[in-house]
N, C-alpha and C positions, 0 to 999 in steps of 0.2 A: 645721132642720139635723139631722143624723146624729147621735147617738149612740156615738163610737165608742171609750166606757168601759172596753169590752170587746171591743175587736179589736185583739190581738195582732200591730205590727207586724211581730215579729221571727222571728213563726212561717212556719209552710212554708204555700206560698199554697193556699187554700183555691176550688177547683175551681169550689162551688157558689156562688163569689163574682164580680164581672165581672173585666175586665183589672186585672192585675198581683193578682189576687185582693183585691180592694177591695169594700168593701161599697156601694158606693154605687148609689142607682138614678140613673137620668136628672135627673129632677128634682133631687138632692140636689145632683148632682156640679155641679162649676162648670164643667167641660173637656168636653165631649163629643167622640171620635170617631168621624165617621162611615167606615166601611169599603165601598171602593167594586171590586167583585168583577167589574173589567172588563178585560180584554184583546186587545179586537177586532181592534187592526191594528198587532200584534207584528211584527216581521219578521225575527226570531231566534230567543231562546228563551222557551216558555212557562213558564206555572205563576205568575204574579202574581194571577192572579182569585179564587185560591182562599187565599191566602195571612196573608187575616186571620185563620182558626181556626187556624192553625200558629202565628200571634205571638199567641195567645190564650192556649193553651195553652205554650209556651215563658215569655210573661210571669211565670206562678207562680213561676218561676224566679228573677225578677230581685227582689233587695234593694232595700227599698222606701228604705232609706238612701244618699241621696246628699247627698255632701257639700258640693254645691254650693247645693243650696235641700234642707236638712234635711227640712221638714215641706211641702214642697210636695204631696205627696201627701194630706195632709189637706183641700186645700181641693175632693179630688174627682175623681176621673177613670171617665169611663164608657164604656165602648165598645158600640154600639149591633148587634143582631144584622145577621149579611148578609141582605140582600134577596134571596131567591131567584127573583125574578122576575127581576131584573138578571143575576144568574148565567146564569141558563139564554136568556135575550137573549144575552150574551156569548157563549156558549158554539155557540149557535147560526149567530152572524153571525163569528165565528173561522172557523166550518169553512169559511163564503162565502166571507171571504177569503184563507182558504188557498189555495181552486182558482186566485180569479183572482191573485193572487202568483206561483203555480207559471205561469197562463194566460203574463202581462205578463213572465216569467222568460225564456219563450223567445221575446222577442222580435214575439211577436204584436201583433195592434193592437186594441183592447178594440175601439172602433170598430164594426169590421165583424161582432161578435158581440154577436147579443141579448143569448143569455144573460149575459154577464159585463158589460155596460153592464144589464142590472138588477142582476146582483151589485153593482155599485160605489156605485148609486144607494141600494139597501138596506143597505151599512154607513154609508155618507154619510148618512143621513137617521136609523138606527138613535143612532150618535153623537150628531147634534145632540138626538133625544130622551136621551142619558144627561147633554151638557149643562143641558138645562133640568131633569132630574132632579134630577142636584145640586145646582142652582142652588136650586131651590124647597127644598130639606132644609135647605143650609147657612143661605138667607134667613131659612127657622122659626127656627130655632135663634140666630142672631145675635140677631133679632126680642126672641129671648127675653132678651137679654142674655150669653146663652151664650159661652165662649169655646170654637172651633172646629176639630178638626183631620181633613184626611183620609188615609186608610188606602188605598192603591190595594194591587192594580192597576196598568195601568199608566202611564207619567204622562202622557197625555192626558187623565188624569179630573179633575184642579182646576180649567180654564177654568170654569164655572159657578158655584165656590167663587170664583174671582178676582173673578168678577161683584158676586158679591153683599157682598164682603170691601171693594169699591171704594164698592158704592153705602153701606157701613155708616158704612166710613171717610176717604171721601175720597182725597185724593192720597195713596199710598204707591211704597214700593218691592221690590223680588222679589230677594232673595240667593239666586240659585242654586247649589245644590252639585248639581255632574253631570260626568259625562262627555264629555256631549256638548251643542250648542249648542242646541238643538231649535229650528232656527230654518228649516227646512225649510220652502217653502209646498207641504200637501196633497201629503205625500209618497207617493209611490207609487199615486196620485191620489185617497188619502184624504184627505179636509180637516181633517178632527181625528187626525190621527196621532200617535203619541204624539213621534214627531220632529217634530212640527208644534207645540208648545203653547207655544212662547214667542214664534214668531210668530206666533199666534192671539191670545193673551193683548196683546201690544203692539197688536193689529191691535183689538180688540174691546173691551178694560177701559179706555177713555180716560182712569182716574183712575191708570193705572201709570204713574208720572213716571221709573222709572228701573227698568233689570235689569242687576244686576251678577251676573255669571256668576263661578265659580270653583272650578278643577279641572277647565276644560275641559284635554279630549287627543284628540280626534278629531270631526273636522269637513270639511265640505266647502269647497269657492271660494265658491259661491254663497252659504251661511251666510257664511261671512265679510264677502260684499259687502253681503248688505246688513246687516251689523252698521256697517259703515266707514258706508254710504248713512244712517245713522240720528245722527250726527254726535252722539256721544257720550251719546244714551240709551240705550244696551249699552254696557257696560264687561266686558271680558273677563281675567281672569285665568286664563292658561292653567297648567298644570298645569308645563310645560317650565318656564314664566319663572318660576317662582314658586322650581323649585329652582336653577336658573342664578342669580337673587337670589342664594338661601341659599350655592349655594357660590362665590360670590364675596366672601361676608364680610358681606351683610345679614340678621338675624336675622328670623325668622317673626313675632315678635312685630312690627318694622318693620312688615309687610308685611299683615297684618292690622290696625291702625290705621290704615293708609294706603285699606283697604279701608273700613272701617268711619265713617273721614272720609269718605267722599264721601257714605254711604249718608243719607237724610231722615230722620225722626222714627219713622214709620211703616213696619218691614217685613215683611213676609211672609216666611218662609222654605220655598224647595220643593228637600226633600232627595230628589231619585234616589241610590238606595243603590248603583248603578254609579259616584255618585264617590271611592265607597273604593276600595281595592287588593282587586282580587278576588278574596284572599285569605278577606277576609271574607263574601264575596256570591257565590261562584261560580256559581251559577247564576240571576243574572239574566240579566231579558232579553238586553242586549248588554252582555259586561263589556270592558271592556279594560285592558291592562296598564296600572301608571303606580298613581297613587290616593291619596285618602289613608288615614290612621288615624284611626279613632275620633276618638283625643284631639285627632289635629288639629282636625277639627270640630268639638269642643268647646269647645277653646281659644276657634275665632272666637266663637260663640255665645254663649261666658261673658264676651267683649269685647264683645260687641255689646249684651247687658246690663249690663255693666257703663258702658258708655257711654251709659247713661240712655235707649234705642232702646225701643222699644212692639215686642212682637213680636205680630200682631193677628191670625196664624194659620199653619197651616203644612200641607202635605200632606209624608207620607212615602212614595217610592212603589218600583215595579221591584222589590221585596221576593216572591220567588222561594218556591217549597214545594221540600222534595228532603227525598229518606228520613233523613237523621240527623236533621234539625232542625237545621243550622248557621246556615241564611239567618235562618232565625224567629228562629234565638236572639238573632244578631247584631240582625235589624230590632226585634225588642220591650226590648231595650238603648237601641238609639236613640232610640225611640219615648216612651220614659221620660224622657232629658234632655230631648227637646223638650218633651213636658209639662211638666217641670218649669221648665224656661226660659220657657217662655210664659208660665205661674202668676206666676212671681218677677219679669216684666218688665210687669205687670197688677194694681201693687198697690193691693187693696183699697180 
């Protein structure tokens, strides 16, 4: 173990240390973040690929005291460098799919054109290698005992993390916090889309017994139908009913218990940071009006362990770059509770 006689939590975070300026190496830390620098089939706004050295450096920022698991920081967090070879994949197979986006935009029919029926073939196949990528990193590392989180990107990137999350632990379930449903199959005739990953994830991880969604606000028929077709393995909490509740006289706290009863033993939590008010996130990929606050997300989280729940992993993702720093600062905030909720719901 560390050493850490002599590291001053309360000092200004310290550069040449990893996130949230912590001393710890990989081995040491008990958390590991892996940071996944992907955003091949965005269909709005960019900048999530690059977005883990923005919450890297914003991290030094964040007070290692939280009041809700004091010394959860002590037992380790480590954020692992980006892979530059993924980068520049991403970065590559974006530019493909922009042509055939703008191609499929007007109307065209991929069909009848080579070239963009091999563009389509080459993010489709690009994908399912950034799948197995993940898969084989987050397996090492469970393997290891490790507790696991990812850093997108954007949130197409956990399905290979959900893989291995299922074969570690068995039956679980998926607390979504998002905007949107992501329940699209092979949107835009991408099969890993990032609007595609919870019905990929229901389609592919057979040990996810249950996705309760919350803070959806914008969705299509189709996603809903087959939410309805799935006869209450999706549970949806829309963003609408949830304040419709509140202002008819049921309090949040209600309404979160009510959520948090139905949830298993076992959950995953996968926060896109389009389900806050985009006030805080403005430039992510797709924001939309509506959302919540921080604390509301907290609130459920600090119920969800407090309700004796196993949180077995989590991905953070849609986490945007822009010149001031507000995404990053806002996403390495969050990034921090969830560690620390994860740590304090995994006790030793």
């Amino acid at each position: 173990m560390i050493d850490l006689s002599t590291f001053d939590p309360n000092s200004v975070g310290n550069p040449n240390n990893n996130i949230f300026g912590l001393p710890f190496t990989e081995e040491d830390a008990r958390l590991v973040i892996l940071p996944i620098p992907w955003e091949v089939t965005v269909s709005f706004g960019s900048g999530t690929a690059r977005s883990a050295e923005q919450i890297m450096r914003a991290s030094l920022q964040v007070d290692l005291f939280d009041p809700d698991v004091p010394d959860g920081w002590k037992q380790g967090f480590y954020m692992r460098d980006t892979d530059k070879k993924i980068l520049l994949k991403s970065d590559y197979l974006r530019k493909e799919a922009e042509l055939y986006i703008d191609y499929i935009s007007k109307g065209d029919i991929v069909e009848q054109n080579q070239f963009m029926t091999k563009t389509l073939r080459e993010v489709n196949e690009g994908s399912h290698f950034l799948n197995n990528w993940v898969y084989q990193q987050t397996k090492s590392l469970l393997d290891r005992d490790k507790l696991v989180a990812l850093l997108g990107g954007d949130h197409s990137t956990p399905l290979g993390f959900m893989k291995a999350i299922g074969e570690k632990h068995g039956d679980f379930a998926i607390l979504q916090i998002d905007a949107h449903m992501d329940m699209r199959e092979a949107y835009e005739g991408f099969v890993y889309s990032h609007a595609s990953i919870m019905y990929n994830a229901l389609k592919e991880v057979p040990q996810l017994q249950k996705l309760m969604q919350v803070g959806i606000r914008d969705y299509s028929q189709g996603e809903w139908e087959i939410v309805e077709q799935l006869n209450g393995k999706v549970e949806v909490y829309f963003d609408r009913d949830i304040r419709v509740r509140q202002y008819e006289g049921e309090t949040y706290k209600q309404i979160v218990e009510e959520i948090i009863g139905k949830l298993p033993q076992k959950v995953y939590v996968s926060f896109d940071i389009d389900g806050l008010d985009p006030k805080l996130c403005p430039n992510t990929g797709t924001p939309v009006q509506g959302g919540f606050e921080t604390e509301q997300v907290f609130y459920l989280l600090n119920k969800l362990r407090a309700a004796g729940k196993q949180i077995i992993g989590f991905d953070l993702s849609e986490v945007s770059t822009s010149e001031n720093g507000w995404d990053a600062n806002v996403g390495a905030r969050v990034l921090f509770k969830l560690c620390n909720l994860m740590v304090a719901s995994n006790p030793q």
